[in-house]
C-alpha positions in Angstrom: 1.5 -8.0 -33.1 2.4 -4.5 -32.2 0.1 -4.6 -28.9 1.9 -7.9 -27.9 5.5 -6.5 -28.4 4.4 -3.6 -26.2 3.2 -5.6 -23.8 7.0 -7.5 -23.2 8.4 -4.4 -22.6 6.0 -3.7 -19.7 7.0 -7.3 -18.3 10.5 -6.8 -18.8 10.4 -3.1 -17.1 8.9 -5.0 -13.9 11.1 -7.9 -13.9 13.7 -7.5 -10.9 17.4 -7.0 -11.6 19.7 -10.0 -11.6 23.3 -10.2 -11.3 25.3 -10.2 -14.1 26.6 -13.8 -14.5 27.6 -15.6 -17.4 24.9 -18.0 -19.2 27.9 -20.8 -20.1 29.5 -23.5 -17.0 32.5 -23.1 -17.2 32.4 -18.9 -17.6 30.2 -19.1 -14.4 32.7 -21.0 -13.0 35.4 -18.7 -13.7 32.9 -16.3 -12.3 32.6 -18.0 -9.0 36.1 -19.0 -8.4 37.6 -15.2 -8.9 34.9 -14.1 -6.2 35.7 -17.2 -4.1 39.6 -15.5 -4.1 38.8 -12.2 -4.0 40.0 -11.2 -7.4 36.4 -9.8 -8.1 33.9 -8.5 -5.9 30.2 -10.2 -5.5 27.8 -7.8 -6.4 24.4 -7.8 -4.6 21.6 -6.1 -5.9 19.0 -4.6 -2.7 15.7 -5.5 -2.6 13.2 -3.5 -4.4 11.4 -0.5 -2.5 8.2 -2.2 -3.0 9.3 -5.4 -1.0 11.2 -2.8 1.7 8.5 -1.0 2.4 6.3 -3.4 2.8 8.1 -5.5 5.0 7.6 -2.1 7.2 3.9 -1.8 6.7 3.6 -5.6 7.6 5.3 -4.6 11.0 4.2 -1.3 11.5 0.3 -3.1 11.1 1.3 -6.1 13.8 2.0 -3.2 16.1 -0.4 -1.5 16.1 -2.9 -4.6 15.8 -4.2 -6.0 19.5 -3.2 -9.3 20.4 -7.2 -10.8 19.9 -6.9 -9.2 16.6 -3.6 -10.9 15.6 -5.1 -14.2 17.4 -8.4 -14.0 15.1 -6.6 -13.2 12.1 -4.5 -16.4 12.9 -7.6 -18.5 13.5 -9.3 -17.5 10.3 -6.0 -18.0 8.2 -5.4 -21.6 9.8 -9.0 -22.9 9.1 -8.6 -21.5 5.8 -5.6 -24.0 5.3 -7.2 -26.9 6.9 -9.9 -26.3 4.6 -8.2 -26.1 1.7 -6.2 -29.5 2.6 -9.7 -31.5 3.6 -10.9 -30.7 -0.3 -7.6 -32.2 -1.8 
C-alpha cells in the first residue's frame, strides 16, 4: 500500500497544470461569462520547458538535416503507416 501511494504522487508531480475552473455547470458558467465581459482575466498556463524545447530541437535537427535525409526519413515513416494499415 505504501509503495502504491508513493507512486501517485510521482504521477501527480508530472501531471501538467490546468486552469483553475470550477468542476459544477453552472459555476463554470459563471466562470466563462465574467471572462467573456472582462470582469475576470483568462489565465493561460505556458507550455512546459520540455514541450518548448523540444519543439526547438525538432527544428534545430530539420536544419541541419539534408534534404535526401529529410526525403528518406519521410519514405521510411510513410511505408511504416501503409504497413501498419495493410495488417488491419
Amino acid at each position: 500500500m505504501v509503495c502504491l501511494l508513493a507512486s501517485r504522487s510521482n504521477v501527480d508531480a508530472q501531471r501538467p497544470q490546468r486552469r483553475k475552473r470550477p468542476a459544477d455547470v453552472i459555476g463554470n458558467a459563471v466562470k466563462i461569462m465574467r471572462i467573456a465581459t472582462g470582469e475576470e482575466e483568462d489565465v493561460v498556463t505556458p507550455a512546459s520547458a520540455g514541450a518548448t524545447l523540444g519543439k526547438l530541437g525538432g527544428e534545430a535537427r530539420a536544419r541541419n538535416m539534408t534534404p535526401e535525409r529529410r526525403a528518406e526519413i519521410a519514405k521510411t515513416a510513410a511505408d511504416k503507416r501503409w504497413a501498419a494499415k495493410s495488417k488491419s
